[in-house]
KESEVEX-806726 format. One line per field, with one value per residue (C-alpha): residue in one letter; x, z, y. Coordinates in Angstrom, 3 decimals. Each point is the difference from the previous one (the first is absolute). Example, Ala and Ser with C-alpha at 12.3 -4.5 7.8 and 13.67 -1.06 7.14 Angstrom:
BEGIN
residu = A  S
x = 12.300  1.370
z = 7.800  -0.660
y = -4.500  3.440
This chain:
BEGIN
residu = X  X  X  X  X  X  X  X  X  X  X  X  X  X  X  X  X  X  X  X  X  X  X  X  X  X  X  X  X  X  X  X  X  X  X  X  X  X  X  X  X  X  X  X  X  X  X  X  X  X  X  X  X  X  X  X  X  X  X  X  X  X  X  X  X  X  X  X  X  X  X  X  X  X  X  X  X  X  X  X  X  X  X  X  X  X  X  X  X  X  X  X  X  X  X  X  X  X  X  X  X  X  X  X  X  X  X  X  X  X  X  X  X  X  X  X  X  X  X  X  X  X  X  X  X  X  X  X  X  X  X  X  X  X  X  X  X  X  X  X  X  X  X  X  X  X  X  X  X  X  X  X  X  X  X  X  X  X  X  X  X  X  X  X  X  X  X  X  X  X  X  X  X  X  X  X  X  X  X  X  X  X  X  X  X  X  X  X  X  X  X  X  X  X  X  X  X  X  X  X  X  X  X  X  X  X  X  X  X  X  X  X  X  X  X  X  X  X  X  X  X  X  X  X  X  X  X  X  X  X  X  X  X  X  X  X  X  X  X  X  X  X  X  X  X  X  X  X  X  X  X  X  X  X  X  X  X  X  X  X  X  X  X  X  X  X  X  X  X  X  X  X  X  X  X  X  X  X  X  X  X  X  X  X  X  X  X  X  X  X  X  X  X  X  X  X  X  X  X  X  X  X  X  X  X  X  X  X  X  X  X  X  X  X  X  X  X  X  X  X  X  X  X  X  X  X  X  X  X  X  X  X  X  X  X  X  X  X  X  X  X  X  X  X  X  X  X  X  X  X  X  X  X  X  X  X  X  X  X  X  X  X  X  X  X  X  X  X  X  X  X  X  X  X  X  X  X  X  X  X  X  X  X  X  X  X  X  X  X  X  X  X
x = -17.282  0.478  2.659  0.473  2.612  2.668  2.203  -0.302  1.670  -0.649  0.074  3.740  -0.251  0.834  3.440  0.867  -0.850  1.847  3.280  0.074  -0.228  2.650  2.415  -0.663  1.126  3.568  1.074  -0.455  3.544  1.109  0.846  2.725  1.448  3.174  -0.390  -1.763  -3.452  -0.242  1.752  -2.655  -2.712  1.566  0.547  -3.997  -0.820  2.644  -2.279  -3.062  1.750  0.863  -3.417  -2.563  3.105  -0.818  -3.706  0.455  2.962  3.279  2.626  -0.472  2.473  -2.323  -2.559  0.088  -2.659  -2.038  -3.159  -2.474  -0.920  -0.254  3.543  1.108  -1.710  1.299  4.115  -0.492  -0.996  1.946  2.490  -1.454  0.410  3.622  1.399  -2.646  1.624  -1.436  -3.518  -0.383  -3.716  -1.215  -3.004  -2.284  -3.985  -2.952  -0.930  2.823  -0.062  0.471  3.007  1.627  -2.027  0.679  3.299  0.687  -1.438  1.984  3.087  -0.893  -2.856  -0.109  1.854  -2.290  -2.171  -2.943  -0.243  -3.710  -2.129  -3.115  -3.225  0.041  3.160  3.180  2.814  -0.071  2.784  -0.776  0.295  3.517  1.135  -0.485  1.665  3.289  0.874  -0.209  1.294  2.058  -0.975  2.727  -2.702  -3.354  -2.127  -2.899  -1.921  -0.166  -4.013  -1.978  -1.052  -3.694  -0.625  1.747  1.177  3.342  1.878  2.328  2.989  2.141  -0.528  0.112  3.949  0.475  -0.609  2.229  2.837  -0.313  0.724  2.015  -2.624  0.445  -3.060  -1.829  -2.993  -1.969  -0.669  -1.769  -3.393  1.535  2.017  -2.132  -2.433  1.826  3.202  3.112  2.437  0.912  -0.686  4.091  0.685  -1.380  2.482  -1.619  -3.037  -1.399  -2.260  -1.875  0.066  -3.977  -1.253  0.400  -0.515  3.123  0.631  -0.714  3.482  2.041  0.894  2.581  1.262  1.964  2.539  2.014  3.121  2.160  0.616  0.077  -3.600  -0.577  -0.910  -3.230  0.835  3.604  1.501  1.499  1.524  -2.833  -1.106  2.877  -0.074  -3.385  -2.219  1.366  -1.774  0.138  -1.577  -3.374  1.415  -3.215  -2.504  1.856  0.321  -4.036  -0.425  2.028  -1.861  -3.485  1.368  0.996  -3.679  -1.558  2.387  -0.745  -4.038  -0.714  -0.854  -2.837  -2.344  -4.374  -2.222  -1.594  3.359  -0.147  -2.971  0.918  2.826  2.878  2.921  1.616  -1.900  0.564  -0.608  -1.937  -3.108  0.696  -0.435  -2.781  -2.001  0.791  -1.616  -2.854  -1.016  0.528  -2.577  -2.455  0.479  -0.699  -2.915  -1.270  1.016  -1.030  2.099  3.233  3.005  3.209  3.190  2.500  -1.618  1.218  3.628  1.834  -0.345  1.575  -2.231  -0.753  -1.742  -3.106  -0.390  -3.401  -2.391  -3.238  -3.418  -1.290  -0.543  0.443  3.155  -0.352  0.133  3.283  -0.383  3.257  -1.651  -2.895  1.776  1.818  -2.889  -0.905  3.166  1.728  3.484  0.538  1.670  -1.035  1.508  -0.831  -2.059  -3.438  0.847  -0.664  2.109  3.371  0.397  1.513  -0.789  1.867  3.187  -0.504  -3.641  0.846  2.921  -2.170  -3.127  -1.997  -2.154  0.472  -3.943  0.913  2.948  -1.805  -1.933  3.027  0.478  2.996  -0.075  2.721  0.384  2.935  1.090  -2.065  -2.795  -2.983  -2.928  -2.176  1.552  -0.680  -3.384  -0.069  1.175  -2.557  -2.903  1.703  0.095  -4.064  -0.695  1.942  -1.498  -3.240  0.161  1.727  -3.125  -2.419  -2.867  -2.907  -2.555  -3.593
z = 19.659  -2.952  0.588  -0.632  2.173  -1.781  0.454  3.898  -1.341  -2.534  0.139  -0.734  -3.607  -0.798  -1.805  2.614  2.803  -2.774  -0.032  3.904  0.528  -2.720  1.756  3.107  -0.817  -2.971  1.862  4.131  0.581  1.339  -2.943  2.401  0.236  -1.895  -0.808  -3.285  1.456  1.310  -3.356  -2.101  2.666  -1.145  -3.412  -0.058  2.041  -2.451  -3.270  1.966  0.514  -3.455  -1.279  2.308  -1.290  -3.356  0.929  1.680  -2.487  2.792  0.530  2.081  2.556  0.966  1.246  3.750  0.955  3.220  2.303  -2.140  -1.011  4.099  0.599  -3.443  0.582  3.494  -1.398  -2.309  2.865  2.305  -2.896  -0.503  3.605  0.292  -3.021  0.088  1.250  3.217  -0.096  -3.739  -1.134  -1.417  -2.334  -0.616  -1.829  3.013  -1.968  1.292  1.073  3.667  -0.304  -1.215  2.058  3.292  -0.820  -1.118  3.490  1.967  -1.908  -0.928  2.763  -1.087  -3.038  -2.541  -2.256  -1.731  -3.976  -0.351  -2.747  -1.825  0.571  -2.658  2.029  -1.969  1.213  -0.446  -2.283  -0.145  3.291  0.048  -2.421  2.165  2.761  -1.406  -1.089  3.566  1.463  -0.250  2.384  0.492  -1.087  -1.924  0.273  -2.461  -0.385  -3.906  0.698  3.006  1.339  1.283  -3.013  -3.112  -1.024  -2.264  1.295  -2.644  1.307  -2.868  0.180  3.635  -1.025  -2.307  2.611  2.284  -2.111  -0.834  3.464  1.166  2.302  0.741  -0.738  1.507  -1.822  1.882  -2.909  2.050  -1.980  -3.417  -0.292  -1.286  -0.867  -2.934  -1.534  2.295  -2.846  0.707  4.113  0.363  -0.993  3.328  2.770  2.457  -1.241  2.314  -0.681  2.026  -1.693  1.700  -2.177  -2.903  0.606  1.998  3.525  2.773  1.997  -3.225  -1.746  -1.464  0.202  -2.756  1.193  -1.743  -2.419  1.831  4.028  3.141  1.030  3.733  1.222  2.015  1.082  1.970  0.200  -2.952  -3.614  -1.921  -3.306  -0.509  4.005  -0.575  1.258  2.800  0.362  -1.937  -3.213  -0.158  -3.982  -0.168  0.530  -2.810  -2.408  0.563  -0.018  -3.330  -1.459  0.153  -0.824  -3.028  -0.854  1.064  -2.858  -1.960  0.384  -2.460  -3.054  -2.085  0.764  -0.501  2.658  -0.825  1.385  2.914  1.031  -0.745  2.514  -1.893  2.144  -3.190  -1.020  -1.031  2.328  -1.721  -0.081  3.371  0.903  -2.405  2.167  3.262  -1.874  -1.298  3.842  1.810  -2.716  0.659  3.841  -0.472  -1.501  2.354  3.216  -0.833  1.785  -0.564  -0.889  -1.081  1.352  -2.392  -3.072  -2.220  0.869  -1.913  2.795  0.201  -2.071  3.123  2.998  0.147  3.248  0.478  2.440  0.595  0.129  3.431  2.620  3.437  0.766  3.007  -1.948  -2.114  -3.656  0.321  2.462  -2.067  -2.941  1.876  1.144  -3.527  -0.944  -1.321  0.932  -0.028  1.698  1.446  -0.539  3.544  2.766  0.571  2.812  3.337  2.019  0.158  -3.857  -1.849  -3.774  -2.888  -0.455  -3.792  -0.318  2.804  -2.394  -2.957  1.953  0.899  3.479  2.440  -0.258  -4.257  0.979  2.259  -3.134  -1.972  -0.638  -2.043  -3.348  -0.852  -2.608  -0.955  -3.703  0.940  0.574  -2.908  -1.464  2.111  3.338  -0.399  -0.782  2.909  2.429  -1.686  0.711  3.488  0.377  -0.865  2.224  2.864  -0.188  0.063  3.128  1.647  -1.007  3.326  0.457  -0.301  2.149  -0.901
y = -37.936  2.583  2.237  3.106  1.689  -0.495  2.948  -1.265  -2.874  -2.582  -3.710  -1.703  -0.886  -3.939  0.779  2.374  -3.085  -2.191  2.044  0.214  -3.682  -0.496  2.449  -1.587  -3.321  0.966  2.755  -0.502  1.925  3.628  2.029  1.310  -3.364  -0.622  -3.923  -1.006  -0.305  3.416  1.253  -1.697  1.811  3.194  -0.179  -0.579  2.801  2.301  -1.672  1.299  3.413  -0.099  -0.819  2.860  3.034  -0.858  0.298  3.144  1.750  -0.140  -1.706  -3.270  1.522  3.066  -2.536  -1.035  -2.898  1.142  -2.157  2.605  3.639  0.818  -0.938  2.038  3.092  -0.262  -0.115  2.970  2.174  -1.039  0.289  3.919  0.897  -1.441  2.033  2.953  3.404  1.736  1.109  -0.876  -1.519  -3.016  0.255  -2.806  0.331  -0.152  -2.845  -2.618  -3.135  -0.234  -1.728  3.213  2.313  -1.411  -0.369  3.290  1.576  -2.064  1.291  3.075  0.842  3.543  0.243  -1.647  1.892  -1.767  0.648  0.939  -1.647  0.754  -0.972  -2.897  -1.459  0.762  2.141  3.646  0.680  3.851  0.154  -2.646  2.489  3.347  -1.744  -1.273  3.196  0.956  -2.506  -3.259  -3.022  -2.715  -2.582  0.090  -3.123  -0.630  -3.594  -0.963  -1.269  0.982  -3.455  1.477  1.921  -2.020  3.478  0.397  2.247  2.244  -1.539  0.711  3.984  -0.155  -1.704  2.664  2.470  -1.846  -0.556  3.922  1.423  -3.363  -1.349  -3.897  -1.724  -2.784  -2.149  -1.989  -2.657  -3.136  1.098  0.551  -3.018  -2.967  2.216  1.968  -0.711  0.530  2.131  3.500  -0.137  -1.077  4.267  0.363  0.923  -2.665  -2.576  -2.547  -3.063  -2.869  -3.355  -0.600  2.514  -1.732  -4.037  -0.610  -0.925  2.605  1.144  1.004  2.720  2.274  3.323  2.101  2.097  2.549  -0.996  2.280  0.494  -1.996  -1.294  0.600  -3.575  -0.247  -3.341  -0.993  -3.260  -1.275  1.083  -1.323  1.888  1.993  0.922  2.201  -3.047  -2.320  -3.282  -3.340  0.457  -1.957  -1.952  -1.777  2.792  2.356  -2.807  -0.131  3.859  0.022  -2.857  1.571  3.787  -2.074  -1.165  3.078  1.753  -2.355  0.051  2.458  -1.291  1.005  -1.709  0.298  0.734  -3.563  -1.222  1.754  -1.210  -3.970  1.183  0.206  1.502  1.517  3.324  3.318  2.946  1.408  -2.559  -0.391  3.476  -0.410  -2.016  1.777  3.109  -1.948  -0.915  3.465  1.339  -3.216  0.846  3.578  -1.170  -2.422  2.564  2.859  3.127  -2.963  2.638  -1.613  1.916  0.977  -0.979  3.047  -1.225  -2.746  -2.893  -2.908  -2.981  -1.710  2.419  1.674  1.791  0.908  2.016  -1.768  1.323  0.804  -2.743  -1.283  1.066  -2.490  -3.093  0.448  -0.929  -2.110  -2.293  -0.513  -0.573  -2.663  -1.954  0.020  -1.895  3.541  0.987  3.827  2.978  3.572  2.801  1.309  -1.442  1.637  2.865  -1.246  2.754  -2.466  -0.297  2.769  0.085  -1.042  2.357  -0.548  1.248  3.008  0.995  -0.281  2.209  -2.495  0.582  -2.687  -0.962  -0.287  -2.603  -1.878  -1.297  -0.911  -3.670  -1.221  -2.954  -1.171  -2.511  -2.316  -1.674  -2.789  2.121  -0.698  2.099  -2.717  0.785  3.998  -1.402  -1.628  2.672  2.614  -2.299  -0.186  3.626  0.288  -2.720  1.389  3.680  -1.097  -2.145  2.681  2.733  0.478  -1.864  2.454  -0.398  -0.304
């Protein structure tokens, strides 16, 4: 099966499934245990701690190890609503993961405010700006890369802005990290991260929290992480998160396109991004009326997010493509009067008939020029068996 749905999740790399096993067997004690085998269980977990804060630019204490980015983004605003004054807002982009947006209307079910953003996908910082001046929510939540769109978002300015008029800050991170180096997203406030995202195993992740100030537990039952996560700490699935953050950082290496396609993990962005480009203009080619969302916006290397040509919205082009042996996502389901659109595409202007043609690639470091060869043939083949049959 080719895959390419990796921002869904991507396969657990080999040294990730290496370190896990490893962990399993040396260190099998609590790391709240007080005899040598649960010391040695948390002096590896510290190393790991140690290890992702120099990745991310904090100190190893700020980080708290979660189950994923849900549970994170779930603790900062649950964090927001315990320390937020009456009737003060939370503002988060329309373009959120739903992680963040369902939690923030359950805490804040009319009290959050969604940060517009421009038709290309990125934050509007004119009107971020305006509003600050106004007013000053008790939390401002912005994802680093959109995980439908690949689109960067201008994090750092949207920082400066916070640190300006003292708004706390929250990144969602899970599509940045692994993608593009780590350094600089520890000045955030909060950061979270999913170790799936990147080649680790699914049901870990971390959370940054600020220096300074209690943390306002979402979880009760225990004293773990500095009493801001209760629960046993799961050693062996950090020590495997940590191990392939490590290779992702480490994966980008100049390296020639000819490399890339004898599938060599190691390779700059930039070729990679190279051949992502190189397809969306050979698909735009081969499907005519093909548009590629957010392609005037500095995307991350790995997502093209496309709306397809015309066709029978009754066969979706994601079953298709999986009968043909391709693995890809939607970015909405074709309307059938129970399925809303993508939030992404409405913030963005997209009609709900636009973003029922959206279908999401994304490719991993594995990924080679042959396999986006592959999945454009794919794409031909599967547009012209869903075309009518004309009658004679």
């Amino acid at each position: 099966m080719l895959y390419f749905d990796h921002n869904a999740t991507s396969p657990l790399h080999p040294a990730a499934r290496q370190a896990w096993l490893d962990a399993t067997e040396r260190f099998i004690g609590n790391p709240s245990s007080l005899h040598r085998v649960g010391a040695r269980a948390d002096a590896a977990l510290s190393e790991a701690r140690e290890k992702l804060a120099s990745f991310l630019g904090c100190h190893a204490l700020d980080l708290v190890f979660t189950s994923g980015a849900t549970e994170s983004a779930n603790t900062v605003l649950h964090h927001a609503a315990r320390m937020s004054p009456p009737g003060a807002e939370i503002w988060l982009s329309g373009i959120e993961h739903p992680c963040v947006t369902e939690a923030a209307r359950h805490h804040f079910p009319k009290l959050h405010r969604l940060v517009p953003v421009t038709r290309d996908g990125v934050a509007d910082l004119d009107w971020l700006t305006k509003g600050l001046k106004r007013t000053r929510p008790s939390l401002l939540a912005m994802m680093a890369v959109n995980n439908e769109t690949g689109v960067v978002q201008p994090t750092r300015e949207i920082l400066a802005l916070c640190r300006a008029h003292g708004v706390p800050f929250f990144c969602d991170a899970v599509q940045t990290i692994g993608k593009l180096p780590a350094a600089g997203l520890g000045d955030c406030d909060w950061v979270s991260g999913s170790a799936h995202k990147f080649g680790g195993p699914r049901g870990v992740g971390f959370l940054k929290c600020p220096a300074k100030g209690r943390v306002q537990p979402l979880l009760h039952g225990g004293s773990q992480e500095e009493a801001r996560r209760a629960g046993t700490e799961n050693v062996p699935g950090v020590l495997a998160m940590v191990a392939a953050l490590e290779l992702r950082e480490g994966a980008r290496m100049p390296a020639s396109a000819a490399a890339v396609s004898a599938q060599a993990p190691a390779a700059d962005v930039g070729v990679r991004a190279a051949l992502r480009d190189a397809f969306e203009r050979q698909l735009r080619r081969a499907l005519p009326g093909t548009q590629i969302i957010g392609k005037k916006s500095p995307r991350v290397w790995n997502t093209t997010l496309a709306l397809m040509p015309e066709a029978d919205c009754r066969t979706r082009w994601v079953v298709k493509l999986d009968k043909l042996g391709v693995a890809v996502s939607t970015g909405s389901a074709c309307a059938s009067g129970k399925e809303e659109p993508s939030p992404v595409l409405t913030a963005m202007g997209y009609t709900a008939a636009e973003a029922a043609r959206a279908l999401r690639f994304s490719a991993g470091w594995e990924t080679t020029e042959a396999d986006w060869q592959q999945l454009l043939s794919a794409l031909v083949q599967a547009h012209r068996e869903m075309q009518p049959v004309r009658r004679k």
